[in-house]
N, C-alpha and C positions, 0 to 999 in steps of 0.2 A: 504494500500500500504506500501512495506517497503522505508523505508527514511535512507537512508546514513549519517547519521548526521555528522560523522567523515570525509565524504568529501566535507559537504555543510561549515562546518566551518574551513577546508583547504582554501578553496576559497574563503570562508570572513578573513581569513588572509588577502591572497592574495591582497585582492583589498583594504584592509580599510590601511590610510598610518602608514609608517614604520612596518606596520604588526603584530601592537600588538591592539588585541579585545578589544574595549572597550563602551558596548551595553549600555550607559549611554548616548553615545552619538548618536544623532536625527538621522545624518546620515547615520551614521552605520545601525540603526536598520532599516531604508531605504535601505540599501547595501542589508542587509540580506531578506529583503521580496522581491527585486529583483532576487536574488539565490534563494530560496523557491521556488518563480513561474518558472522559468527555469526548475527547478527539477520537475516539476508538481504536484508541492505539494497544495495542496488543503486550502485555508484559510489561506494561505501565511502569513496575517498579524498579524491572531490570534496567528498563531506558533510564530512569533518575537515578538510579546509583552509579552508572555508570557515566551519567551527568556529571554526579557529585565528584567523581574519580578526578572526571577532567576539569572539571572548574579547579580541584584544588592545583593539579598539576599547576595549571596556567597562571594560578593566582601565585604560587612559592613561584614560578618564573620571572613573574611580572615585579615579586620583589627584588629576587639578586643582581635581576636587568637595573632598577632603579637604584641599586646600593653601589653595583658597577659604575656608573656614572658617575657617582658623586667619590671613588676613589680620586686622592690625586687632586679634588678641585675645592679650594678652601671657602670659597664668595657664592653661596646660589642666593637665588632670588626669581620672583615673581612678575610675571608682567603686572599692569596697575590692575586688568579685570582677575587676574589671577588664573588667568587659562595657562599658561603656560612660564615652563620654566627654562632659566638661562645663570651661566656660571661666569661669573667677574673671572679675570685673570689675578685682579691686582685689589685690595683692597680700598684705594684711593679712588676706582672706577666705580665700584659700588656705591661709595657713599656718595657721589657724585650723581649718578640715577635715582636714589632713594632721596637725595637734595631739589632734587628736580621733578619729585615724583611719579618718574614713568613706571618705578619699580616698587617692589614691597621685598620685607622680610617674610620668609618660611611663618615665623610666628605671627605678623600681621594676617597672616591669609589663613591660617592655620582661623583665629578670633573674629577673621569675617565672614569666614564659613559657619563658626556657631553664631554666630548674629543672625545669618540667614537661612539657620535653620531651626534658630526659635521663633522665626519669621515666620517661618511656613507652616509651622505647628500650628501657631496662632491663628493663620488663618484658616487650616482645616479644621480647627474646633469653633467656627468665626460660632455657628448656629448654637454652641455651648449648650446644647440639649440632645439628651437621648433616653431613649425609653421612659418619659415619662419622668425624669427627676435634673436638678439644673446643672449643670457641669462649672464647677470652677480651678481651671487647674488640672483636670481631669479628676477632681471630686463632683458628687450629681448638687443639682441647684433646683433646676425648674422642667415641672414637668410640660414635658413635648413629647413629640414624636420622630424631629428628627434624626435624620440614620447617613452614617458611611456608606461610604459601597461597602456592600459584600465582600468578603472574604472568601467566601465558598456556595456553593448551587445546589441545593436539589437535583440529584442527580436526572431526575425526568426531565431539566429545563438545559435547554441549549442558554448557554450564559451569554453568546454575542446576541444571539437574537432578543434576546427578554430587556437585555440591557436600553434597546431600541424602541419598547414597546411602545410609548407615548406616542414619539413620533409615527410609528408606523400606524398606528389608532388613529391622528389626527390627519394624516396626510394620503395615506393608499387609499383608491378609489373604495374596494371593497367595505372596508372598514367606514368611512367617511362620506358614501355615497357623493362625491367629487365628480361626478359623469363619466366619462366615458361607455361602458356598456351598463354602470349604473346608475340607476333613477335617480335623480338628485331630490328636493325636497320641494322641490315645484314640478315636479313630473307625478309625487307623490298628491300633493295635492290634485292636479287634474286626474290622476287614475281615480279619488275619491271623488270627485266632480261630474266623471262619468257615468259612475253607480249609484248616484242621485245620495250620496249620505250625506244629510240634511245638516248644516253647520250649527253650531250649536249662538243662538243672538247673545250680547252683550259679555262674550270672551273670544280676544284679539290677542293668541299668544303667538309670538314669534321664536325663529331660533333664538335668537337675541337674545329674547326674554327668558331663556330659559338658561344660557350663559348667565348672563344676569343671575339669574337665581341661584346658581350654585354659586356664583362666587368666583368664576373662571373667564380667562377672555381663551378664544379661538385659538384651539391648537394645544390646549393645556387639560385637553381630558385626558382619565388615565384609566378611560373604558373607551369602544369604537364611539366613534365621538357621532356615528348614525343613528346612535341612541337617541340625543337633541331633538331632531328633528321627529322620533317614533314620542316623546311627550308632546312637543310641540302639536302634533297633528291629533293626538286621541286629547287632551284638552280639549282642542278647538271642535271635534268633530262627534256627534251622539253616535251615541253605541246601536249595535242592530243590524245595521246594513256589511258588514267588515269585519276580518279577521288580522290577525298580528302580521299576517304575510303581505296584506296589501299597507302596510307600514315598513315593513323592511324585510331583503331577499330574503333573508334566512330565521328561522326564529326556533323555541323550544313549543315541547307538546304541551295543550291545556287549553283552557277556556280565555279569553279576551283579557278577562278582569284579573284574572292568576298570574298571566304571562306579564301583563305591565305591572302586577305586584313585585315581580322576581326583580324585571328591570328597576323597580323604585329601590330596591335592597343593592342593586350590582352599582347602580349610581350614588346613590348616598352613603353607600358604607365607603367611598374614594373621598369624601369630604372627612378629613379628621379632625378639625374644630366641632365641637359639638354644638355649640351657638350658630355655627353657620347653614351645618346641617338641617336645625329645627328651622332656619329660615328658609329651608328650599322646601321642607313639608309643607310649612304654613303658607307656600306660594300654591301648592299644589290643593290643599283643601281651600284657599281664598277661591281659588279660579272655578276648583269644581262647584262648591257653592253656587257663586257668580252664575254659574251655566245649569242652574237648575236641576244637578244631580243628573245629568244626560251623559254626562262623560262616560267611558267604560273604568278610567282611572276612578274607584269608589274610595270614598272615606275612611270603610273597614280597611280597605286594603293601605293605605298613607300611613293609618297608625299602627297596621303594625309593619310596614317596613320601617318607621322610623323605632319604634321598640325592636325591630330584629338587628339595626344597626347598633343599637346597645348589647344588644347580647353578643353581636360581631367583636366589639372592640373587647367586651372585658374578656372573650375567648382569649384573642389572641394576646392581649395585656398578661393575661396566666400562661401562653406559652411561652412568649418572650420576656423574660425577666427583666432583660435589660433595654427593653424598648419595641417596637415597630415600627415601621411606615408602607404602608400600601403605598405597592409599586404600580397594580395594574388589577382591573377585573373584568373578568368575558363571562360569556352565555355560554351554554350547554352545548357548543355550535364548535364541529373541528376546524374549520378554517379561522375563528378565531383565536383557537388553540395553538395553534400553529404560529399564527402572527405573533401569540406572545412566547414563545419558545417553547413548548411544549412539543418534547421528542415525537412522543408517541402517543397521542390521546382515545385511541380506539382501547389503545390496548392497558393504558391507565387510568380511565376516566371510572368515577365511582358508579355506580347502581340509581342512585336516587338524586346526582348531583342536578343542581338549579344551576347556583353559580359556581364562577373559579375567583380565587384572586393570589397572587401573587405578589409575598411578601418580603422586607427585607427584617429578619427576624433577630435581634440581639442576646446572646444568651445572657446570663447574669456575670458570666466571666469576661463580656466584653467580647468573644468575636459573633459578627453578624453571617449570617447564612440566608440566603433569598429561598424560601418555600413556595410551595404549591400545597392549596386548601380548596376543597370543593365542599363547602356548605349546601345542605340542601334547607330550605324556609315551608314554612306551617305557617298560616296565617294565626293560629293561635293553638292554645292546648286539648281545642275540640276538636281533632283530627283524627280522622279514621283512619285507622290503619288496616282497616278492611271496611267496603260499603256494600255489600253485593248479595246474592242467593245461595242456598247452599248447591247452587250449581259449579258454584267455586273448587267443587271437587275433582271437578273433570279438570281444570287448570292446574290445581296444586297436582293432581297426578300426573299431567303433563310436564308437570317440574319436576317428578322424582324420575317417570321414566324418558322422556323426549330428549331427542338431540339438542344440541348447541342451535345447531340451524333453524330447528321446530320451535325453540324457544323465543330465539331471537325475531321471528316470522310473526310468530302468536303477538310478542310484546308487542312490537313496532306496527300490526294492525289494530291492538287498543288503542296505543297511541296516538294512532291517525286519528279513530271516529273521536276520541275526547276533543281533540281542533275543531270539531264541527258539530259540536253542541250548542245549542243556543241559535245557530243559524237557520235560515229560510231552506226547508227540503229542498227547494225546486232552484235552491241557486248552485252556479253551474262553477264547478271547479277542476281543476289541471291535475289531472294524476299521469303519474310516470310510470309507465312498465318495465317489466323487466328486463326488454330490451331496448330502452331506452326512448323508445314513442312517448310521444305525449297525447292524451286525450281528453277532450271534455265529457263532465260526467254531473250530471245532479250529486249535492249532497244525497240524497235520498238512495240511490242507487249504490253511491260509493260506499255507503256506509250498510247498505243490503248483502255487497260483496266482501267488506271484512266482516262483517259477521259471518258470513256463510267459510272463508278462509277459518277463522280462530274456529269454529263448529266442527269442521273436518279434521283439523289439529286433535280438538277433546275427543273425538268420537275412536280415534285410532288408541286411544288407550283405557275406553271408558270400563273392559271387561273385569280392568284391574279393584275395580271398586266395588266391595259387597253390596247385595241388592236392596241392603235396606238402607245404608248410605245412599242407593244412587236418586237424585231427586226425580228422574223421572220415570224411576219403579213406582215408587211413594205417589205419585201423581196419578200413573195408571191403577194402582192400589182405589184409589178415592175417585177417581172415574170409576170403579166398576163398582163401588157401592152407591154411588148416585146413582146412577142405573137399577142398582136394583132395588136401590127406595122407591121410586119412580114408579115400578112396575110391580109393586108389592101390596097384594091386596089388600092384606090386612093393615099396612102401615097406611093403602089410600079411607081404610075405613077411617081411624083412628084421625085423618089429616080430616074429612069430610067434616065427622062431628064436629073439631073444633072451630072450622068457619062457619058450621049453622049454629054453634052457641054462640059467637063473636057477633053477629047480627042483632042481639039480646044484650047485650053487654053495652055498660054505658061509657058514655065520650070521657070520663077521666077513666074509669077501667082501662078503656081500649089503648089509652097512652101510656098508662102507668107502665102497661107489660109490653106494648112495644117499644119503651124507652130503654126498660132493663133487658131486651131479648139483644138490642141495638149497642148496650153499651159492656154488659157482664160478657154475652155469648159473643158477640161480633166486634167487639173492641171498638165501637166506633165512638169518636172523640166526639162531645157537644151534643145538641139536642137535633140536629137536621137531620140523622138519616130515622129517629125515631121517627118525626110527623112523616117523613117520607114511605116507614116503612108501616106506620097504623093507616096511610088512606090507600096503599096497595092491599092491603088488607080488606079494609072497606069493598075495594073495588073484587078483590077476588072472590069475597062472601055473597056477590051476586048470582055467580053463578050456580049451575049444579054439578056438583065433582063426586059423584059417588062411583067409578071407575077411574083406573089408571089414566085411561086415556083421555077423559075426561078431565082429571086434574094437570097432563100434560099440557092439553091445550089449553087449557086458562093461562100456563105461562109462556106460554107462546104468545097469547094476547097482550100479556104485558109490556111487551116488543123491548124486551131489554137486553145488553149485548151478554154474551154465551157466563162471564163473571159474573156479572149484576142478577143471571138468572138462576144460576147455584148460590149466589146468596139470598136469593128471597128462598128458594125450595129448602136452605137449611134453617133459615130464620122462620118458617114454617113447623121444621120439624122441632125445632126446639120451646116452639109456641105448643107443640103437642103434648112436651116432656115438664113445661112449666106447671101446665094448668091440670095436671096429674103426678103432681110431686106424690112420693111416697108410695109410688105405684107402677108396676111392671108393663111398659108401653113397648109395642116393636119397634116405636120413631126412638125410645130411649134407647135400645139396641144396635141402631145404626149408628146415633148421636156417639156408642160409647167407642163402637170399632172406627169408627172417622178420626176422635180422638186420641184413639191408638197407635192409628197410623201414622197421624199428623207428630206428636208427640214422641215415638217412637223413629220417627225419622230424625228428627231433630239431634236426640241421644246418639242414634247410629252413626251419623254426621261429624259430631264432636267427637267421640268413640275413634272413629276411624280417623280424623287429623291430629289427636292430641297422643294417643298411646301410644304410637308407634312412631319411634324417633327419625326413622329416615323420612316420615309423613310433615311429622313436626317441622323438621329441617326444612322438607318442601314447604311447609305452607308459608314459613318464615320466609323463603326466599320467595317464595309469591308475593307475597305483604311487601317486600323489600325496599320496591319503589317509594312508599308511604314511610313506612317504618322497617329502615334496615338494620336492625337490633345488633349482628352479627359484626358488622363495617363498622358502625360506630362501636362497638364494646374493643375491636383490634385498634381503634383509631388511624381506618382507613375512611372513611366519612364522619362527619360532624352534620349537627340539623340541628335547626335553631327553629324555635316555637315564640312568633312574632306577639307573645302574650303580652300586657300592659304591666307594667311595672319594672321594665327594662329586660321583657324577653327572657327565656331559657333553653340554655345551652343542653343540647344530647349530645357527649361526646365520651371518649375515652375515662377522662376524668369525672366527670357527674356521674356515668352509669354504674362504672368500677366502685366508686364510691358508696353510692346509694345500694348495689348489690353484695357489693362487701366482697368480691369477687372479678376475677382480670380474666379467667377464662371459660368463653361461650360454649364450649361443651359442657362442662358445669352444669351451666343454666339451662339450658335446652335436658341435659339429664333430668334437670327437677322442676321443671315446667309442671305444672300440672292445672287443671279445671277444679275448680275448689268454690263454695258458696261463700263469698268473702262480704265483710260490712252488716249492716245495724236491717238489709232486703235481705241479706243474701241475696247476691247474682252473681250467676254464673261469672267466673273470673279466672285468666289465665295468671296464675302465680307463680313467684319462683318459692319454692318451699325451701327455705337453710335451715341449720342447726338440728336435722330431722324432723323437720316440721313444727318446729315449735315457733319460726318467725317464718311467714307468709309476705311477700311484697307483691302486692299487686301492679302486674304489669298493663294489660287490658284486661276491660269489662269486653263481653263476650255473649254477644244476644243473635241465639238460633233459635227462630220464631217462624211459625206459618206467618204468610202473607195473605190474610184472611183465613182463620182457622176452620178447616172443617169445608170451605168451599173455593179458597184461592190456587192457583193452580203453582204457587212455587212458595219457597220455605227464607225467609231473610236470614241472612249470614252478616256480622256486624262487629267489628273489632275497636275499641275507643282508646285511645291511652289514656289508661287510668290517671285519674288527678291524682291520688295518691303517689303514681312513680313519678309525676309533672312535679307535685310540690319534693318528694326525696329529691330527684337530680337540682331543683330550684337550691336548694336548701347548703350540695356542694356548689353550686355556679358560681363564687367567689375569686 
């Protein structure tokens, strides 16, 4: 391989202090097999010691050359800059030059080289601040944030390139939308102008204005400075019509309002004044106000990236001992990874990461190191770490048996349809195939074909999963007892009589019991679907149901969709089972196997994710994206929960803490589902000391979705307040 020598020992200048080589010393020759590996130079070490060989040769050379010289010659002397040296023959000559001061004495030059190199100290420490405490002398003084360079890299980060990143943020087309093949911020405006998204009256915010607000002039952002321009434009323009893509080329997955949250966290955590910062919030909720809450930029979202930027700083305030300074911060986006020196970001980038930033990080012993940190942000500590049905099953077992490729396929189709929630079915977007085509496609349809992609994925592993786990045995299960309620003579006797005594029954009777049939049996919240569900009642009491098929078609007549129709026919049967408490009905019979099923799936479900640890594993790395318990306990991810009170930190340190424990197989061994709290609910806990201390990790709610007549089962994972306020509690 060819080796640059002339630029690997530029940048051992660079880093070794006052920037004079000197490979005698230990560190140094440390400095330099750190650059060697950088470079990918092979045998790193071999090459520096055999550096060090030769430097010393040269240097013992360079002194007997120098001693040689001055044999024999009694007068030396200095030019007046002191560059160079010359030898009197005669003493009467010298004093003669040194009278006239073209020359200096040895010892003159020797005292103006320390003069000017207390010069030079003074004014590398001109900023007299680091990490946070004042420097006098090199004692701390006042706290800042100022920082040296680096001393050493992260070895993920090319060091020329990161070193550049500002610039390369402010100035390449990419990053700065500057034109050439991209849109500048008035091409952005017309693309919005053509899709008719209505501007929002009495807010005028410009680039300008939003320089302005940080606190920055043009060219001094230390994020892609295209960002400006993506607040600029969702300020000014109402949500609805637009997605983050018709704002700038590239962007991360999620809904409208999520993704310019991340960006309000990747922008304001680059302001390190904290006074200044609150002043680019408070431009940001003025404006939204101002525009009548039409922004997609919302309120909730401002306060907590401005509380996720406090939990940013005291992070890294507890890494860095002796200081920080954000160097630079990017999106979840490889080509910005790149721009900022980031070797490899396919192959290093975390699981759940939102943003990056890169830091120049102080330890407490004084040398500074430039890090790479991928936070991932929570709008607050009400974040699920699971939303979904216990359909989740077929995914978690996609994650224990599926390829790489299966996995990566499945994710990055969720991915997609979450971009395109909130939007119009019928608007029309650019998907890329495989083979690189581009086509126009409805939301509606695009989002028909990943789903039917991720369906094909679950379906190739569904055999794996016991049949009372599987939600749609459980589903078939309760289709075939509706049917045969339906068609059960004895159960149509027993349903007949009680709409001919409800006919007799008076108007608070007839509420009392469809309020409780509406809110005990049916869960339903408030009093609407009770009136709703006593005047279908009324209306069914009209007719004559004294056969099966007779009570079919009465709910046929209620013309209500295939759901709403198995909730009246169990809301029915349960009105059969009320008004015969204490007594052996065939509608209670159904009522009880319905409940068995439903209930027994629920158990089978959790059963089957939580016992079995390679299950566990997977369902953890399913949840990942959300809550990557496993990354953050290694501290290879960190995630900050934008809660009010300055936010909290999940990282390395709060969890290790708070679980009293550094290694995730531990935890995962003692995971377990336990009735935790004053409800008992169901709770995934880590059990220590043999169970005698429980930490609640997630609350954990597997529920039909309509009991008894819904056709799927809620699967529901929360991070427990409990382990929010434990890791709150180390976040110091």
């Amino acid at each position: 391989m060819n080796i640059d020598f002339q630029e690997i020992l530029k940048e051992l200048e660079f880093r070794v202090p006052k920037g004079i080589i000197n490979l005698n010393e230990e560190q140094q020759v440390t400095t330099l097999v750190e650059i060697l590996r950088e470079n990918g130079v092979p045998d790193a070490n071999e090459f520096a010691q055999r550096a060090r060989v030769i430097f010393g040769y040269v240097s013992e050379a360079n002194k007997k050359k120098a001693s040689t010289k001055k044999i024999g010659t009694k007068f030396p002397a200095f030019s007046k800059d002191g560059e160079k040296l010359v030898y009197f023959k005669t003493k009467a000559s010298l004093d003669t030059a040194l009278k006239q001061g073209s020359h200096i004495t040895p010892k003159q030059k020797e005292d103006n080289d320390k003069k000017k190199s207390v010069s030079k100290t003074d004014k590398k420490q001109e900023p007299k601040q680091l990490g946070g405490i004042e420097l006098v002398g090199g004692a701390e003084k006042r706290k800042s944030r100022k920082q040296q360079k680096p001393t050493s890299f992260d070895d993920r980060i090319d060091s020329k390139v990161s070193q550049n990143l500002q610039k390369t943020y402010n100035t390449d087309p990419q990053f700065s939308q500057a034109g050439d093949e991209y849109p500048t911020h008035k091409d952005r405006l017309k693309l919005l102008e053509s899709k008719k998204v209505p501007k929002i009256k009495n807010v005028n915010v410009t680039e300008d204005d939003v320089y302005k607000a940080l606190g920055i002039k043009k060219g001094e952002c230390k994020f892609p400075s295209k960002y400006v321009s993506v607040m600029a434009l969702a300020l000014t323009h109402a949500k609805g019509k637009y997605t983050i893509t018709d704002l700038t080329d590239a962007a991360g997955a999620g809904t409208l309002d999520s993704t310019l949250g991340e960006l309000m966290v990747l922008i304001g955590s680059t302001i390190e004044d904290e006074k200044s910062r609150a002043n680019f919030y408070n431009y940001l909720r003025d404006n939204v106000a101002k525009g009548g809450n039409q922004s997609p930029i919302t309120r909730d979202w401002i306060d907590a990236a401005e509380e996720s930027c406090k939990a940013f700083n005291k992070k890294l305030g507890r890494k860095c001992g002796g200081g920080y300074s954000v160097q630079g911060n990017f999106w979840d986006i490889e080509k910005e990874a790149a721009g900022a020196g980031i070797k490899n970001y396919k192959r290093d980038k975390g699981k759940s990461t939102d943003i990056n930033t890169l830091v120049n990080c102080t330890s407490k012993d004084g040398k500074t190191t430039q890090i790479w940190q991928q936070p991932s942000l929570k709008k607050s500590k009400d974040v699920n770490a699971m939303n979904a049905t216990t359909s989740r099953v077929f995914s978690v077992t996609l994650n224990r048996y599926g390829s790489k490729a299966e996995k990566k396929l499945y994710e990055d189709s969720g991915d997609e349809i979450d971009t395109y929630k909130g939007l119009d079915k019928k608007m029309i977007v650019k998907v890329k195939s495989a083979d690189g085509s581009v086509k126009d496609m409805t939301v509606e349809n695009r989002v028909r074909e990943l789903n039917a992609t991720m369906k094909n994925l679950e379906r190739k592993y569904a055999d794996k999963i016991p049949k009372s786990a599987n939600p749609e045995y459980a589903a078939k299960i309760q289709k075939q007892l509706h049917d045969k309620l339906l068609n059960d003579v004895d159960a149509n006797k027993e349903l007949n009589k009680f709409f001919t005594n409800w006919q007799s029954m008076k108007n608070n009777e007839k509420m009392e019991l469809a309020q409780k049939i509406s809110k005990k049996y049916l869960s339903q919240k408030g009093d609407a679907y009770g009136e709703q569900l006593k005047n279908m009642f009324d209306r069914m009491s009209e007719y004559e149901m004294n056969t099966p098929e007779k009570f079919n078609e009465v709910l046929d007549y209620m013309e209500l969709p295939p759901k709403e129709k198995s909730k009246l026919m169990v809301a029915s049967m349960n009105a059969v089972s009320l008004t015969n408490e204490g007594k052996e009905t065939v509608c209670g019979d159904y009522k009880k196997k319905l409940l068995k099923n439903s209930h027994g799936h629920s158990e089978a479900v959790l059963k089957y994710l939580i016992e079995d640890d390679e299950n566990k594993n997977a369902l953890l790395e399913n949840i990942s994206k959300t809550f990557p318990l496993k990354e953050l306990m290694e501290g290879k991810e960190w995630a900050i929960l934008g809660e009010k009170g300055g936010g909290i930190n999940l990282d390395t340190d709060t969890i290790t803490k708070c679980l009293g424990t550094a290694k995730y197989e531990d935890v995962v061994e003692k995971l377990q589902i336990v009735p935790y709290g004053d409800k008992k609910e169901p709770t995934l806990v880590y059990s220590a000391d043999n169970g005698k201390r429980n930490i609640p990790i997630s609350k954990i709610n597997c529920r039909p979705d309509g009991i008894m007549y819904g056709t799927g089962w809620k699967l529901e994972m929360d991070i427990h307040d409990g382990f929010a306020a434990c890791c709150k509690s180390h976040d110091v």
